[in-house]
C-alpha positions, 0 to 999 in steps of 0.5 A: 217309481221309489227310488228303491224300485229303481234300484232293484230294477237296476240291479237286474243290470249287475247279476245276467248271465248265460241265455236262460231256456226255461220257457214254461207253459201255458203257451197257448194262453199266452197265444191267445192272449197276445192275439187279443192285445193286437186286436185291441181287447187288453181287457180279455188278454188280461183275463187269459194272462192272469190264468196263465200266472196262476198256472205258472206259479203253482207249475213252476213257483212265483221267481220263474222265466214262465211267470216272468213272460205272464208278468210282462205280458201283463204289463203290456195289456196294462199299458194297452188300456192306459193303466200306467201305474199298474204296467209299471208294477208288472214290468217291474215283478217281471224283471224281478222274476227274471233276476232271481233265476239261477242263470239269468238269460241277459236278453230276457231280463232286457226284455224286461227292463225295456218294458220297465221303461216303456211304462216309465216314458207312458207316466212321464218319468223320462230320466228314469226311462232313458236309464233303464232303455239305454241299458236295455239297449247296452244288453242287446246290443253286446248279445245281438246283431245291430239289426235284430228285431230287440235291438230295433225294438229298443231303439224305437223305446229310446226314440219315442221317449226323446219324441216325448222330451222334446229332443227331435234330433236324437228321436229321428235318429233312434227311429230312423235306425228301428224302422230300417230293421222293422221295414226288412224284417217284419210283416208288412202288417205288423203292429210294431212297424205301426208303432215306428212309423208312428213315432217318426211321424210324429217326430217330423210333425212336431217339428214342421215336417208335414210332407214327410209326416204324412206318408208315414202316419198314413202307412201307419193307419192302413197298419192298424186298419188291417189289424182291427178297423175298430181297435184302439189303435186305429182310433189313435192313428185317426187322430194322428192324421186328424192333426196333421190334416189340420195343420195342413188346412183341410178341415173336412178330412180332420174332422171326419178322423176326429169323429171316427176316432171318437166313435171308436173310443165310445164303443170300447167305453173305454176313457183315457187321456188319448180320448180326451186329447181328440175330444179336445182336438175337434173341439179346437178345430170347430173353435179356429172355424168360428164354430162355438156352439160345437167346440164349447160341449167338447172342450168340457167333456175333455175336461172332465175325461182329463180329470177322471183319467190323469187328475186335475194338476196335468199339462193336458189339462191346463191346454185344454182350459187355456183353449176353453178359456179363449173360447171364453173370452171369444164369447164375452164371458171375461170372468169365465176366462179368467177363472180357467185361466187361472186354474191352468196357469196354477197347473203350468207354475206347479209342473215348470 
């Protein structure tokens, strides 16, 4: 993000006045839309979102609330199919639109800018996000009560960004304080109560806390199971759980997860980093059981996903050559080794 798209996301900040109630049509697009983001099919809800744009801008013109919710909606199916840098681009024509109403609702335009910021923490450019979420956040909080569902919501935005940056303390307390809100206020089926769950889950994973992990992701995999068995979604939380049953020593169960997950990622044809970090998970959990002849093939389509999907110069991908590089030397291949060695440890120096 240019600092010149910063800033006029930012500057969103200094012109909110009175709520805006100048919703405009087509609702029912919209309706059927966000039904196809929550079961899974991003590619379809785009094609109703963009109909409904263009409705919109001949109804109401191209800086209006109506088009401002088909922007971040948008952005929302954007983020649903990995396409980080075009979310980023919606969220930001959203809170733009917002901007230049004549009385801009303060809740809308932090609708807004928490999307901004949730596409930000999607590509890793966390000093940004934590800017626009915290406000975000400031804006609710002055607006709303400390347990609406926005004020929730961003919190669980603040939450997943600090999971993202390593700083676990903060994360948990973020998380704790969204779910409680979510846990009274939302259907037990929700995606977004999934979606917490997640993010604490993972919080306490990441730091060992397997016991208190587990309930949560699996609560969040009956979720995302009731909504769509064979969604995106679905395929995430099963690595999730692959993971932790991992870590916890049963082989049997995480495999079937990763499998599961894989298949779900192949009948959607879709390829993304998420599919490629269980590609690379299997393939890690047949190299601790002395599996090689299976990890090998996984550890290379994992590559390859990585560079079509995210490029040649990411973190994941330096792991998942590290792994294949010990795979390597394992198998006596030393200078295969030290050439995938090499090439991660290039990656690592570039991004340190």
């Amino acid at each position: 993000m240019t600092n010149s798209n910063i800033r006029i996301a930012l500057s969103a900040l200094l012109a909110v006045g009175i709520l805006s109630s100048c919703a405009g049509s087509p609702n029912q697009l919209r309706e059927n839309a966000q039904s196809q983001i929550d079961k899974g099919n991003p590619t379809e809800a785009t094609k109703l979102l963009e109909s409904a744009l263009k409705q919109d801008i001949e109804k109401a013109g191209a800086e209006s609330e109506a088009t401002a919710r088909d922007y971040y909606m948008l952005g929302e199916a954007a983020r649903a199919q990995n396409d980080f840098g075009k979310a980023e681009d919606y969220f930001e024509k959203s809170v733009n639109a917002r901007q230049s109403v004549i009385k801009p609702g303060v809740l809308n335009v932090a609708e807004s800018l928490n999307g901004l910021g949730n596409s930000l923490t999607d590509k890793g450019q966390l000093e940004d996000a934590e800017t626009i979420l915290s406000n975000a956040l400031r804006m609710r909080e002055e607006n709303l009560d400390q347990d609406s569902i926005p004020v929730a919501e961003s919190k669980n935005s603040l939450g997943r960004l600090y999971l993202q940056a390593g700083i676990f303390d903060q994360s948990e307390t973020m998380l704790k304080q969204g779910l409680s809100v979510f846990e009274k206020k939302l259907q037990k089926n929700d995606k977004r109560l999934a979606d917490a769950r997640t993010n604490l889950g993972s919080v306490y994973f990441a730091t060992g806390k397997y016991d208190q992990a587990e309930p949560l992701l699996k609560w969040a995999l009956e979720i995302y199971k009731e909504v769509d068995p064979a969604s995106i979604d679905t395929a995430n939380a099963m690595n999730n759980m692959g993971e932790l049953d991992r870590a916890k020593g049963r082989g049997a169960e995480a495999e079937k997860l990763y499998k599961d997950a894989i298949a779900i990622y192949k009948s959607k044809g879709q390829e993304s980093t998420r599919y490629a970090t269980v590609l690379n998970n299997l393939a890690v959990l047949y190299h601790n059981q002395k599996r090689y002849a299976d990890a090998e093939p996984l550890y290379i389509k994992a590559t390859e996903v990585y560079e079509r999907t995210s490029g040649r110069d990411t973190m994941e991908l330096a792991n998942v050559l590290g792994n294949y590089a010990e795979l390597d030397r394992v198998l006596g291949r030393k200078d295969a080794a030290m050439k995938l060695e090499q090439r991660a440890n290039k990656i690592i120096a570039q991004k340190g």
